[in-house]
SETORZA-759270 format. One line per 4 residues: number of its first residue (from 0); their letters; for each residue x, y, z of C-alpha. Coordinates in steps of 0.2 Angstrom, whole numbers. Layout:
// SETORZA-759270
NUM) a) X:Y:Z | ...
// end
This chain:
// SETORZA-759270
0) xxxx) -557:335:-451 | -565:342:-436 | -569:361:-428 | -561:356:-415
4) xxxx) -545:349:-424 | -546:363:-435 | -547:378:-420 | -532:366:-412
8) xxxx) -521:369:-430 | -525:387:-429 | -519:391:-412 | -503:381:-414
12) xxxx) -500:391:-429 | -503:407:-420 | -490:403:-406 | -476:395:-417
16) xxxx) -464:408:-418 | -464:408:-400 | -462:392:-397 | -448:389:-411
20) xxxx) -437:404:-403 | -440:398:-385 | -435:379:-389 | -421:385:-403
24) xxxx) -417:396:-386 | -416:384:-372 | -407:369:-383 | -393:383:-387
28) xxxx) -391:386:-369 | -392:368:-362 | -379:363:-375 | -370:378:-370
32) xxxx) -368:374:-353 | -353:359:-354 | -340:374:-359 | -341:385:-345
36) xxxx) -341:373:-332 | -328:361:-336 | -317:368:-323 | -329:366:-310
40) xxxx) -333:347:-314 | -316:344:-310 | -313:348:-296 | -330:345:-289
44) xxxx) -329:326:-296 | -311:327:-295 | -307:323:-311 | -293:328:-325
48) xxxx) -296:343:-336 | -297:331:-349 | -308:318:-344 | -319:335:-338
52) xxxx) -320:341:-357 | -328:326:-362 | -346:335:-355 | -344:349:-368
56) xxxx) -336:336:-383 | -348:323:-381 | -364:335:-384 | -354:343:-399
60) xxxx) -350:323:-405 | -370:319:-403 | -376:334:-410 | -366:334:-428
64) xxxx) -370:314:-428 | -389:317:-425 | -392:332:-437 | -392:324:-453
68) xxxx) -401:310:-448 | -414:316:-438 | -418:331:-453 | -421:316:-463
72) xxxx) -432:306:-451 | -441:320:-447 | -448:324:-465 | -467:327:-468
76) xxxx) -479:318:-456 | -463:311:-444 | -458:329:-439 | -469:332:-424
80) xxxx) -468:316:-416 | -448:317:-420 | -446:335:-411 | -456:327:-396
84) xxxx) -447:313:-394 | -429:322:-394 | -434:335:-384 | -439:321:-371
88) xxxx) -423:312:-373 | -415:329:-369 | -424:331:-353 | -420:312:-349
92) xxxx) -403:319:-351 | -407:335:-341 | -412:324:-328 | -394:312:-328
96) xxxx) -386:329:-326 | -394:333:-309 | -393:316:-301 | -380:312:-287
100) xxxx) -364:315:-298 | -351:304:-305 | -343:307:-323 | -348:293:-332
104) xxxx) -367:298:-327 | -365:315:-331 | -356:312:-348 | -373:301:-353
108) xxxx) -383:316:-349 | -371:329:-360 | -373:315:-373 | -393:316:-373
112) xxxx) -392:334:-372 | -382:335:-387 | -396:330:-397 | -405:346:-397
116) xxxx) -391:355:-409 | -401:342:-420 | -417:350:-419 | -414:367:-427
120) xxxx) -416:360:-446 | -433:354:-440 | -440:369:-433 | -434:378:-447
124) xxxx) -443:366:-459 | -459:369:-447 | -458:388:-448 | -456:386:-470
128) xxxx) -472:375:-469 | -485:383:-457 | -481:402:-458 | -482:413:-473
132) xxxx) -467:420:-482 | -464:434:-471 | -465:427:-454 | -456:412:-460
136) xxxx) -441:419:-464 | -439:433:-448 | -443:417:-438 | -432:404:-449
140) xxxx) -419:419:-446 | -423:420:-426 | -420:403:-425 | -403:401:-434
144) xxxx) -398:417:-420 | -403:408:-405 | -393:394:-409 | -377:405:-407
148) xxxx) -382:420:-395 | -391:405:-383 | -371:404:-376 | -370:422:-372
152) xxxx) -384:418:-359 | -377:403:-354 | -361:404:-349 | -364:421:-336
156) xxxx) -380:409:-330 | -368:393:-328 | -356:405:-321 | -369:412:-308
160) xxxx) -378:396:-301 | -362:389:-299 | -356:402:-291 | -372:400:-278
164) xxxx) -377:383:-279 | -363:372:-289 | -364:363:-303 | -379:355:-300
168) xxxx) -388:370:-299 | -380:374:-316 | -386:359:-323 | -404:359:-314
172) xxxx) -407:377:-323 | -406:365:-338 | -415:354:-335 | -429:369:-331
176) xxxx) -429:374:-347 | -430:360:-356 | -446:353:-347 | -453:371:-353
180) xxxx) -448:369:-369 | -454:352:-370 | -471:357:-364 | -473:372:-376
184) xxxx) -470:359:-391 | -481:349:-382 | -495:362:-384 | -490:372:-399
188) xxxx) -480:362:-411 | -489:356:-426 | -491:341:-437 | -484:341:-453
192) xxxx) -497:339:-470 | -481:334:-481 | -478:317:-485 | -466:308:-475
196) xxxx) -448:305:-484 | -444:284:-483 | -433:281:-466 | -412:285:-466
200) xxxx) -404:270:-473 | -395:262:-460 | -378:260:-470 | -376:278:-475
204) xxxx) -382:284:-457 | -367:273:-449 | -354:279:-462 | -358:295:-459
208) xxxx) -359:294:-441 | -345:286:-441 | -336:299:-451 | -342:315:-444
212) xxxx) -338:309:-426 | -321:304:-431 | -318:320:-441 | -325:330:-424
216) xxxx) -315:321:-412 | -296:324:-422 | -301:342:-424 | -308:345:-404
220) xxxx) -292:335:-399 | -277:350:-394 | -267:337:-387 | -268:325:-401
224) xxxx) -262:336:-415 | -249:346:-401 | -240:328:-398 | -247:317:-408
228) xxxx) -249:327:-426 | -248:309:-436 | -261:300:-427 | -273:314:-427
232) xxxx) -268:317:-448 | -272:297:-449 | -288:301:-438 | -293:314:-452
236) xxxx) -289:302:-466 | -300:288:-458 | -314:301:-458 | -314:306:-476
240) xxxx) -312:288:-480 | -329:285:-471 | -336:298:-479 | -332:299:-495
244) xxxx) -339:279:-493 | -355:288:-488 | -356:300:-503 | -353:284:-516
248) xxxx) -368:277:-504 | -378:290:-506 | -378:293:-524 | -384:274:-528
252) xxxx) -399:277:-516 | -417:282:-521 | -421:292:-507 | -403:298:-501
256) xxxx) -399:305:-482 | -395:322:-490 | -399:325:-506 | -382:331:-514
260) xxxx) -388:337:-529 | -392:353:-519 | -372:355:-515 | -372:357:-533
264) xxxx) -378:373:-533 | -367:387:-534 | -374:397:-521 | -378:382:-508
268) xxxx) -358:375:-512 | -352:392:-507 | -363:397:-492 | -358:380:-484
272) xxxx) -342:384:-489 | -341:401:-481 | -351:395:-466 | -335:382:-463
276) xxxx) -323:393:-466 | -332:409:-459 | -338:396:-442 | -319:394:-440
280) xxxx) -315:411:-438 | -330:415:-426 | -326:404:-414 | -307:407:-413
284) xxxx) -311:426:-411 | -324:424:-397 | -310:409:-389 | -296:422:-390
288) xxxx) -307:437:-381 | -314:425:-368 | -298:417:-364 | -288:437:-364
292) xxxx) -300:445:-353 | -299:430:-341 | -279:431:-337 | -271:437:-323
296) xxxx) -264:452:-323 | -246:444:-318 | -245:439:-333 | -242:458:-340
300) xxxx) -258:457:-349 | -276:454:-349 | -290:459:-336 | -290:446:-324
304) xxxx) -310:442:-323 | -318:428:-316 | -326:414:-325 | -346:425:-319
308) xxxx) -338:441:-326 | -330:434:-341 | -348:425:-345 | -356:442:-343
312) xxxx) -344:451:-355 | -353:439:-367 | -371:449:-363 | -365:462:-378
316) xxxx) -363:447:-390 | -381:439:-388 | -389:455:-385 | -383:463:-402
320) xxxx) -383:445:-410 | -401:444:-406 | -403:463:-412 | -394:457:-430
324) xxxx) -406:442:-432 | -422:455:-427 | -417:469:-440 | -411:457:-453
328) xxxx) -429:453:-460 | -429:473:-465 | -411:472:-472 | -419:460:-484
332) xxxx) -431:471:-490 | -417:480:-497 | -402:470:-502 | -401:452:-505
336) xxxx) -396:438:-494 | -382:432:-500 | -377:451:-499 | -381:455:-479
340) xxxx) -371:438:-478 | -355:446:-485 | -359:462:-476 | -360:454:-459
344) xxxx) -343:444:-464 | -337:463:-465 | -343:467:-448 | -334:450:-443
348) xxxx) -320:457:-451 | -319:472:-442 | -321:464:-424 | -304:454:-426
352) xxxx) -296:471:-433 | -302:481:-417 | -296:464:-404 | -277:463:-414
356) xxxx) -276:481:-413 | -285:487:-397 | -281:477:-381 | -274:489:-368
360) xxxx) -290:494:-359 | -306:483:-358 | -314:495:-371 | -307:487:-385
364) xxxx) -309:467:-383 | -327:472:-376 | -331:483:-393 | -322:466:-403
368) xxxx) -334:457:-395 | -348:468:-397 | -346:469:-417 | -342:448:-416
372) xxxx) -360:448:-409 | -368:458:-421 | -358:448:-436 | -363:431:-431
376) xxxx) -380:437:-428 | -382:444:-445 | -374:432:-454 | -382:418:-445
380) xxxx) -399:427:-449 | -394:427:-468 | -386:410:-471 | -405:400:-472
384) xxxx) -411:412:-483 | -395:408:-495 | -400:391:-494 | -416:390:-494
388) xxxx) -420:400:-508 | -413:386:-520 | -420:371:-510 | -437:363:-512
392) xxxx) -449:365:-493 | -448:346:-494 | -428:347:-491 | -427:363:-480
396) xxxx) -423:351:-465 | -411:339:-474 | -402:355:-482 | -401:365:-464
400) xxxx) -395:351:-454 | -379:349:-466 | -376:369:-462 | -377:365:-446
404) xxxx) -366:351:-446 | -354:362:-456 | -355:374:-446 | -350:363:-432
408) xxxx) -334:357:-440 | -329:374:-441 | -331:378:-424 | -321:363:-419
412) xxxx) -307:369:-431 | -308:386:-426 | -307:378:-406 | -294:371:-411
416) xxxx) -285:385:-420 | -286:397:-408 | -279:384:-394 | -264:379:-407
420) xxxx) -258:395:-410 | -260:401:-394 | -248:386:-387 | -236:391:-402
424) xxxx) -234:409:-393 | -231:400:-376 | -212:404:-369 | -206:384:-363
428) xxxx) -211:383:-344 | -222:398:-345 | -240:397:-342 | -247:410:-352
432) xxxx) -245:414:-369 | -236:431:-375 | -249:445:-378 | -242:445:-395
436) xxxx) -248:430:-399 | -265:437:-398 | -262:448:-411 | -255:435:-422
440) xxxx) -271:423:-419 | -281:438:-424 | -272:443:-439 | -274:424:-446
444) xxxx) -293:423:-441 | -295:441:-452 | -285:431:-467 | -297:415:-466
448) xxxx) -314:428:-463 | -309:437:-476 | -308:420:-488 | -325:419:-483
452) xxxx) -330:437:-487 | -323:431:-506 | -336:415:-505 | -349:425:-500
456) xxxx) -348:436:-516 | -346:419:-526 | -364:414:-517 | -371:431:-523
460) xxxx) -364:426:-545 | -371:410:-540 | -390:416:-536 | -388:429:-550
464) xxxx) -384:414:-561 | -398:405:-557 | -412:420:-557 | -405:423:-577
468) xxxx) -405:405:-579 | -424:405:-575 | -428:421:-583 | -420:413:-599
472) x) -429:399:-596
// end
């Protein structure tokens, strides 16, 4: 090896965390911009709400289908040259986004985009590699917050260059950002010295595929389970079908997509669980305050704010997010993971309390939100080191891209939980729900947080189980 390579390694070192948090960052909020601007697409293409959607569910679709498989193709040596060659069909995709519009076009470029909620497991597999413990896991930590917090900055940005320039603008301060990120990984991200794991098997990437985007479609489809509840139960069916086909698949192979002897252990089974069951009640809190603070005040309730000033009442999430995912790293010095995990379901906890019993001045949703910020940033912050404290460096990608694909389906089932109940507490002919309902949506989202509150404390017997085991041993 070289000086020169030699000097080259050292330098990406030094400038990794940086350029981790700033892709994490700009993927978050390129894949955040479909939600926001939905209404905009269609009128401006003048299109249905529903064909509209397809720019935010089709990244969703992408993403969960490409986590698994691209954690596993990018193992060892492939890991660099897998990141660069995502992140250039991102910005391929960036690019479709800007061009003269028409929906088919714009859905491809969603679609490409989605393929950076893929990438998270493999920068958190670089940062395990190349830096030492400590800077591994604040960075590792950073990362998993940027993935969530990233929509607090882009929805009042969406909301903004819309505002000023359209959609396209929206979509070109995408397509920015991507290039940047591109170029940083270009510069700064650095091979791997691991051995590369043997390529995805193509049968169990299809069934899996297959299955997850079943699986993600029934649950993201409001309509299909409000008029349609049996086709979207069969839908569900034929996605456990598909995957269970896949587990049986990948237990007979040598070198598995995702090794599943991991989800054996205690801990791992019950932060994955809690991450589902905790993602749900996240999402259908942070839906429910969005959704409040933007009706009309003829309905009796609610603040009336636009789609920019509802996307800045997000600012308090990301910013206490990002605070959470900045102190956590010194919270660990003290307690255990899997303990600032169930103490940041407590703070979750708390933000639905305040929203269901708060929501006659602006103060309350806005301290809901505030606390949901801070929540989801400490837990996110936590969850990888729960994980990856039973997983070998070699699987850290492969074990973080099924969190991530977890914590996907949990979001789309707490989408789709708060949409559900919402339409439950809707008078016949009326077009908003009964502020009530809110209440009730936020007393069921406590119940299912708190059901992950108790599998957190099952992750935290699970680790103590398995330090005893080792002292024993």
């Amino acid at each position: 090896m070289t000086a020169a390579t030699v000097a080259a390694g050292d330098r990406r070192t030094a400038s990794l965390p940086r350029t981790l948090l700033l892709i994490a960052l700009v993927v978050a909020v390129a894949g955040s911009l479909g939600s926001p601007l939905i209404t905009s697409v269609a009128t401006t293409l003048r299109v249905s709400l529903a064909a509209a959607q397809w720019t935010l569910t089709v990244s969703l679709l992408v993403g969960a289908v490409a986590t698994p498989v691209l954690g596993r193709l990018g193992t060892g040596a492939r890991r660099r040259p897998v990141v660069l060659g995502t992140l250039g069909v991102i910005v391929f995709g960036s690019v479709l986004t800007v061009l003269p519009l028409s929906l088919p076009v714009l859905i491809a470029g969603r679609a490409a985009q989605g393929c950076g909620l893929a990438l998270l497991p493999l920068l958190m597999a670089a940062a395990r590699e190349h830096l030492d413990a400590a800077r591994s896991a604040a960075t590792i930590a950073m990362v998993s917050v940027a993935s969530t917090v990233g929509v607090g900055i882009g929805y009042p940005l969406a909301g903004y260059l819309t505002d000023v320039g359209g959609i396209r603008a929206a979509y070109g301060a995408g397509l920015v950002g991507t290039v940047v990120a591109l170029a940083a990984a270009v510069h700064a991200f650095p091979d791997s010295r691991q051995e590369s794991a043997p390529a995805p098997d193509p049968v169990a990437s299809v069934l899996l595929g297959a299955g997850l985007l079943v699986l993600l479609f029934a649950l993201g489809e409001v309509g299909l389970w409000q008029h349609h509840a049996v086709a979207a139960g069969t839908l569900v069916v034929a996605a456990v079908v598909l995957l269970v086909g896949w587990v049986l698949r990948e237990r007979a192979l040598p070198a598995p997509l995702v090794d599943l002897r991991l989800l054996r252990h205690r801990a791992v089974a019950a932060a994955n669980a809690a991450m589902l069951i905790a993602g749900a009640g996240m999402y259908l809190l942070l839906s429910c305050i969005t959704r409040y603070v933007q009706t009309p005040h003829v309905a009796g309730y609610g603040f009336g704010l636009s789609t920019f000033a509802a996307g800045l009442f997000l600012v308090p999430f990301s910013v206490l997010g990002f605070l959470a995912g900045r102190v956590s790293p010194r919270l660990r010095a003290k307690v255990s993971a899997p303990t600032l995990l169930s103490g940041a379901t407590v703070v979750v906890l708390a933000a639905f309390v305040v929203f269901a019993s708060v929501r006659a001045t602006i103060a309350g949703p806005l301290v809901s939100m505030s606390l949901l910020g801070f929540g989801v940033g400490a837990f996110s912050a936590a969850m990888p080191a729960v994980i990856l404290a039973v997983t070998p460096p070699r699987e850290t990608a492969s074990a973080m891209g099924v969190n991530q694909v977890v914590r996907s389906i949990g979001f789309s089932i707490g989408s789709t939980l708060s949409a559900l109940l919402l339409a439950a507490s809707t008078p016949a002919g009326a077009v908003f729900p009964k502020e009530d309902g809110y209440a009730t949506a936020a007393w069921i989202g406590a119940a299912v947080t708190a059901l992950a509150l108790a599998l957190t404390a099952t992750a935290r017997v699970g680790r103590r189980s398995a330090a005893d085991s080792g002292n024993a041993s």
